[in-house]
SESEVEX-196248 format. One record per residue (C-alpha): residue in one letter; x negated, z negated, y negated. Coordinates in steps of 0.05 Angstrom, whole numbers, padded with zeros to 5 digits, always signed. Example, Ala and Ser with C-alpha at 12.3 -4.5 7.8 and 13.67 -1.06 7.14 Angstrom:
<sites>
A-00246-00156+00090;S-00273-00143+00021;
</sites>
This chain:
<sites>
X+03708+00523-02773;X+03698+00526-02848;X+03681+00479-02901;X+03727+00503-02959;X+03787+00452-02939;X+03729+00396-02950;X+03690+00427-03012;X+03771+00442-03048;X+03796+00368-03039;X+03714+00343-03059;X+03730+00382-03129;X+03805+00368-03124;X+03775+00293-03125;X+03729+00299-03180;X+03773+00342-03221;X+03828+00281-03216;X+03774+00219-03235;X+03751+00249-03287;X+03825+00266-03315;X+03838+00183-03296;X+03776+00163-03335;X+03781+00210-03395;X+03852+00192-03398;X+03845+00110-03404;X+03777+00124-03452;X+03834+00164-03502;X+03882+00103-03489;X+03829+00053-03508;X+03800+00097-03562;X+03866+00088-03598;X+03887+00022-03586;X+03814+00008-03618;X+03824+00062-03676;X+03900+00020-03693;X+03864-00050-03680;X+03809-00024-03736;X+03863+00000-03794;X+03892-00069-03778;X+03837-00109-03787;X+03816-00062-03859;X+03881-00062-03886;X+03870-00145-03889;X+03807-00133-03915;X+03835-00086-03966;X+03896-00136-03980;X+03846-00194-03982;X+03797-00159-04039;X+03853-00135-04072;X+03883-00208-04086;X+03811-00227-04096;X+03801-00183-04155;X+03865-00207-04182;X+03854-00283-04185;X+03784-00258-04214;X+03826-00225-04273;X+03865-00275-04282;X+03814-00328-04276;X+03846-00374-04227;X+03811-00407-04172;X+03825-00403-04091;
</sites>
């Protein structure tokens, strides 16, 4: 009897968890990457009307 049925479906196995995991790592990667330009484009929005009360001299 031979081992290849065994040694295919061992690489067959690997070959498929590592498709899984790299697959929900590129999911996370950009749900992080769209929670990031939301949280900067606050900031952003938030120094922008900081610089304008500045130049206008008003008080938060």
């Amino acid at each position: 009897m031979t081992h290849l049925p065994y040694i295919v479906a061992s690489y067959g196995m690997t070959i498929g968890l590592a498709i899984i995991l790299g697959g929900g790592a590129a999911l996370r990667l950009r749900r992080a990457k769209a929670r990031l330009a939301t949280v900067e484009a606050k900031a952003r929005l938030a120094t922008v009307e900081a610089k304008a009360r500045q130049a206008t001299g008003r008080q938060a």
